[in-house]
Legacy VTK file of the C-alpha trace (Angstrom):
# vtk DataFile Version 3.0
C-alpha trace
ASCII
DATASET POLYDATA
POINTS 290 float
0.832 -5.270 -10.924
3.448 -6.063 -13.630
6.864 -8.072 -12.684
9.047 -5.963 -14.731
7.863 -2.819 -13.102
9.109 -4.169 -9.674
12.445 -5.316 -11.067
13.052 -2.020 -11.670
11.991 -0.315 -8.175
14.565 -2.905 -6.734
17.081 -2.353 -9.027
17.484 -5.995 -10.416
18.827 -6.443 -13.953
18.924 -10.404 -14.212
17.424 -13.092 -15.846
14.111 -14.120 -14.111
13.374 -17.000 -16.464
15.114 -19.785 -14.856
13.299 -20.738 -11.444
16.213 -21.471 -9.842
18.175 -21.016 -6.159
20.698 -18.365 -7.267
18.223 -16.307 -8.994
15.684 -16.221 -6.231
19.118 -15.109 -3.816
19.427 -12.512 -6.481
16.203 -11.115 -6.079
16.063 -11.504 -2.298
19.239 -9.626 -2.248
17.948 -6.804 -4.540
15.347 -6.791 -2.267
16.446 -5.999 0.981
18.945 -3.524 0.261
16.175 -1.376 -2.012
13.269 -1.636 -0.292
13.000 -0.917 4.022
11.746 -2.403 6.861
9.670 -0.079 8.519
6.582 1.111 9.921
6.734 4.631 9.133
2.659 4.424 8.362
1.598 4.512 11.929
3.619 7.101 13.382
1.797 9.207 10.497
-1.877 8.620 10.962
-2.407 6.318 8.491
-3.403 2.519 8.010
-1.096 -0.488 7.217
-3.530 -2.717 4.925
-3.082 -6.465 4.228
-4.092 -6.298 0.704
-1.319 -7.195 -2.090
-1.912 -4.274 -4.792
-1.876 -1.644 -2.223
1.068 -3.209 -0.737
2.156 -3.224 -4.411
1.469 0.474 -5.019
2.867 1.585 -1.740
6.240 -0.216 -1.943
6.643 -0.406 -5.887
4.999 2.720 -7.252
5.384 5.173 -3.951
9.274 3.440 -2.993
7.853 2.913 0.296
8.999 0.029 2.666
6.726 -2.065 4.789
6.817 -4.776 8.073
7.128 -8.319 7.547
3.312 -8.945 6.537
3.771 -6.399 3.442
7.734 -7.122 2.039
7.079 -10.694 2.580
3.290 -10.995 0.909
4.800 -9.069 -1.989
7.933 -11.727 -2.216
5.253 -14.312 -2.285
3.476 -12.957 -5.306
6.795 -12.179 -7.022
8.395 -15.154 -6.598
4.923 -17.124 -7.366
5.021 -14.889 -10.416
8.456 -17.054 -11.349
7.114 -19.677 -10.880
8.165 -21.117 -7.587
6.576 -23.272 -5.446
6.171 -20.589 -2.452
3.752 -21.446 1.202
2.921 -18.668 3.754
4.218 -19.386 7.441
3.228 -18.057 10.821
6.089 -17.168 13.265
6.410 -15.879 16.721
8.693 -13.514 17.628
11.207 -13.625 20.463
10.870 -11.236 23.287
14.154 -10.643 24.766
12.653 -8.649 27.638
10.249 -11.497 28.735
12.265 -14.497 27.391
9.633 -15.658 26.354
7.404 -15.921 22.480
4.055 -14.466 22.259
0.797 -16.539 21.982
-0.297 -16.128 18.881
1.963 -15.574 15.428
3.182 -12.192 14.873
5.124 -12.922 11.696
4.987 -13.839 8.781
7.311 -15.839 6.560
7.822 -18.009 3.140
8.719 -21.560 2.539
10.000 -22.173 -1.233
10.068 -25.838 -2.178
13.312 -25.834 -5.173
14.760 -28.939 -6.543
14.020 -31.363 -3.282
14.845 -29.067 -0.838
13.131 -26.502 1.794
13.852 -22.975 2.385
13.151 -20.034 4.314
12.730 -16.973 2.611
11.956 -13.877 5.070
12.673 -10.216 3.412
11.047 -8.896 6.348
12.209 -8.978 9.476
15.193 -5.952 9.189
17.689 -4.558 11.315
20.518 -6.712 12.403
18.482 -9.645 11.826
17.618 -9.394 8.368
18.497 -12.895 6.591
20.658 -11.797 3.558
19.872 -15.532 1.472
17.242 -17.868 1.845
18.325 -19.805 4.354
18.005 -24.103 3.396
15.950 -25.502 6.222
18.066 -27.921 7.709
18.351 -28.204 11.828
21.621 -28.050 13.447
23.652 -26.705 11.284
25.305 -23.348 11.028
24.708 -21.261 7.976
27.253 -18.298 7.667
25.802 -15.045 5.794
26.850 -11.352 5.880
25.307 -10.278 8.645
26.609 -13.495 11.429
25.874 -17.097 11.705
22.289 -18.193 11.502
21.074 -21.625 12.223
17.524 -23.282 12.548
16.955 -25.748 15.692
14.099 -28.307 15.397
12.150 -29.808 18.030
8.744 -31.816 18.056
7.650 -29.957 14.681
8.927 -26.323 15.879
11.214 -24.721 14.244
13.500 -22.014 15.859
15.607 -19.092 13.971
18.414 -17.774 16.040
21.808 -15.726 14.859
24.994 -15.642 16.570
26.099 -12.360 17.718
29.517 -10.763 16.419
31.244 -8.371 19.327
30.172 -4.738 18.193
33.141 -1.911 18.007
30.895 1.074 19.121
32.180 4.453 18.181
30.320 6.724 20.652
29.349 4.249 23.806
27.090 6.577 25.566
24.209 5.750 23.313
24.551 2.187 23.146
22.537 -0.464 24.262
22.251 -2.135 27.632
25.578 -4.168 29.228
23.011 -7.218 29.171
22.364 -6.991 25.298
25.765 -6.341 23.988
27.037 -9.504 26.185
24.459 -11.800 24.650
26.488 -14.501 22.340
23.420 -16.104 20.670
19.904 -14.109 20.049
17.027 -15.892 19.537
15.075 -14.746 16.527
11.532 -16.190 16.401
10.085 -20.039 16.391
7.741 -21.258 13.569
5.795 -24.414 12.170
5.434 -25.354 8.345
2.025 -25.796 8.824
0.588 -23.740 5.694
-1.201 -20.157 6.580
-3.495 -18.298 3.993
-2.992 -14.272 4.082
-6.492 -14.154 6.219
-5.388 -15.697 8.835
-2.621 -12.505 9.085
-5.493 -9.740 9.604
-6.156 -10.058 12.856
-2.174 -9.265 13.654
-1.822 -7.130 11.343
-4.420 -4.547 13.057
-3.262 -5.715 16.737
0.285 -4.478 15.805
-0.651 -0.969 15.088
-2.943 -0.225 17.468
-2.055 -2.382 20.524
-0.283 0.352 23.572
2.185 -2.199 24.168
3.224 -3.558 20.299
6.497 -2.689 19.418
5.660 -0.982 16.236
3.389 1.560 18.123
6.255 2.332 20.496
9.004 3.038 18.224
9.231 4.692 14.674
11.292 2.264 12.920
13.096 2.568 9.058
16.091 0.014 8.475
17.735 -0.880 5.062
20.488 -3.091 4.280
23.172 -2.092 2.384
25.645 -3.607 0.646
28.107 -4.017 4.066
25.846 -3.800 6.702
22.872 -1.746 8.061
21.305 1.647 8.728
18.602 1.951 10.857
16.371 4.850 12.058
14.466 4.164 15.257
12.953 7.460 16.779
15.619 10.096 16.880
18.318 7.447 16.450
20.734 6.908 13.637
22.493 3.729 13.614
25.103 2.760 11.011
26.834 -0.429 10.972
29.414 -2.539 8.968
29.320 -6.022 9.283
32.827 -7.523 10.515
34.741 -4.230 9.902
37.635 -6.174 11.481
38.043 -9.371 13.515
35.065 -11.083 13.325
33.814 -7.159 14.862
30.829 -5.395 13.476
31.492 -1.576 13.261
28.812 0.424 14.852
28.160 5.087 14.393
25.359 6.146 16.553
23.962 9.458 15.783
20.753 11.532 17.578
19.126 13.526 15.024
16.825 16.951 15.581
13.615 17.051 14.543
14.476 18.935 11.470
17.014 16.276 10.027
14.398 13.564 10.247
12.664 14.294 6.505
15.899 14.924 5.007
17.513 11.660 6.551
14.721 9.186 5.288
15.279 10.656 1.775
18.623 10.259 1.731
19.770 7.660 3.419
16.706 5.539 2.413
15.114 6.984 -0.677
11.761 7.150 1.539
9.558 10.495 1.080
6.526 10.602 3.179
3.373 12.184 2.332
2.241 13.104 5.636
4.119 14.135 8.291
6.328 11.744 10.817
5.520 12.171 14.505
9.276 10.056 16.145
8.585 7.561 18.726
11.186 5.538 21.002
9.282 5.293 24.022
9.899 1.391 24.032
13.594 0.156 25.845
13.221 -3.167 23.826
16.827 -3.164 21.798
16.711 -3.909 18.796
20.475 -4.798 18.049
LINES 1 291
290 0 1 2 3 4 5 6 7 8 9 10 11 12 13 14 15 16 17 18 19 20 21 22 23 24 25 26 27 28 29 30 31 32 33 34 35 36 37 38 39 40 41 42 43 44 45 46 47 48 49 50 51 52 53 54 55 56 57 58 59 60 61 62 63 64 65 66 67 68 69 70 71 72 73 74 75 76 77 78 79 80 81 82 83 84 85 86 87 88 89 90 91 92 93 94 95 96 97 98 99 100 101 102 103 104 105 106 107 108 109 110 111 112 113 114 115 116 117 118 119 120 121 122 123 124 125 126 127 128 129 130 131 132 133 134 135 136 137 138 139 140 141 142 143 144 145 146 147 148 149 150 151 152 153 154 155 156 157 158 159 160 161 162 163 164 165 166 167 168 169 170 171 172 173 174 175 176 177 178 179 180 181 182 183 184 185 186 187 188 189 190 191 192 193 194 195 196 197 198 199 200 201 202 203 204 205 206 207 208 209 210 211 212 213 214 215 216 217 218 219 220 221 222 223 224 225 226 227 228 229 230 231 232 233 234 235 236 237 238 239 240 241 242 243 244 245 246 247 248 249 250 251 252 253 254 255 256 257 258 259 260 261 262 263 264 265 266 267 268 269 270 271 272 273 274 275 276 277 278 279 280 281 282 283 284 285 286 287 288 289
């Protein structure tokens, strides 16, 4: 694995050599708008593994993307690499349809320790969620980024991510999202501890998500990238496009529903993804994921 040869699958030209906050938001930037979230993998019979050089090799060498446990375990070693001060975290994420978080963790995040203060680094949650900058982790307060306002709540020792919503200009309506979604003001995200987490501890989840009937991931196909105004996002047949605040504190949203035959052609272009076996699209879940 060689640092060099993943600044130049994410396109990042800079100066790694100071361990500093602007050059990690740098990175993290370069980041999420080269590599996607997705879990393209399962939906074509093969295995996600929680092991950092084949993470490395699938993401660096084959341009690939990956789910949180892969684009964040690779930040980890990258940013380790610089020489920051970097500790795995556990999350769970919020289920909008139950209102409710899961049981056990089901993400996974970073904590970097810089100059006195704490902050969250996640490159892998995607979609309209995405963090943009490591976030400081501070309770209470609002931090404005690209994508909306995010702000961390603390209570007894648990920490909880949540983003306010910007209304949504939707060009073609009819394949939206529910009434109840698109009214929501404030989404929660997911709710963590900083109580450390070694990359074992990960496994278990890792092979629950793509294989359980009911995970997400197994439900729905899923390739999202940011780009340098917003988002796209493939999810089963569906192409979304969106521009953050296109106008009036409005996000800017172009739904499309792709054939079969535009799928290949769509992942190569509009996120620089070739496959090696072939996709079988799934969207058989109705969790939204805007």
């Amino acid at each position: 694995m060689d640092i060099k040869e993943y600044f130049a699958r994410i396109s990042y030209r800079g100066s790694p050599n100071k361990a500093d906050l602007a050059t990690m938001s740098d990175i993290f930037q370069h980041h999420i708008q080269a590599v996607p979230f997705e879990n393209l993998s399962i939906h074509c019979g093969e295995r996600i593994e929680l092991n950092l050089e084949a993470t490395y090799n699938k993401i660096v060498r084959k341009k690939r993307g990956g789910w949180c446990m892969e684009n964040n375990y690779l930040l980890s070693w990258v940013l380790k690499t610089l020489g920051y001060d970097v500790t795995l975290l556990g999350a769970k994420v919020y289920v909008t349809e139950l209102d409710a978080y899961p049981d056990e963790i089901d993400h996974l995040l970073l904590l970097v320790e810089l100059d006195g203060k704490s902050y969250i680094v996640d490159g892998g949650f995607g979609l309209a969620y995405q963090l943009w900058q490591p976030m400081e982790l501070i309770s209470g307060t609002d931090q404005p980024q690209t994508p909306g306002v995010f702000r961390f709540q603390e209570e007894s020792g648990t920490w909880y991510l949540e983003k306010v919503k910007r209304k949504q200009w939707i060009i073609n309506p009819s394949t939206s999202t529910s009434q109840t979604v698109e009214n929501e003001v404030c989404r929660r995200i997911y709710l963590f501890t900083l109580q450390p987490r070694d990359i074992a501890e990960f496994r278990g989840c890792n092979a629950h998500l793509q294989t359980a009937p009911d995970s997400l991931f197994v439900t729905k196909s899923i390739c999202s990238l940011q780009t340098a105004d917003g988002i796209r996002a493939l999810v089963g047949w569906k192409l979304t496009e969106m521009k953050y605040n296109y106008r009036d504190n409005m996000d800017l949203v172009e739904i499309r529903i792709l054939a079969d035959e535009e799928i290949e052609k769509t992942l190569k272009e509009k996120f620089n993804i070739t496959l090696d076996k072939k996709l079988v699209p799934v969207n058989s879940s109705r969790l939204s994921l805007f």
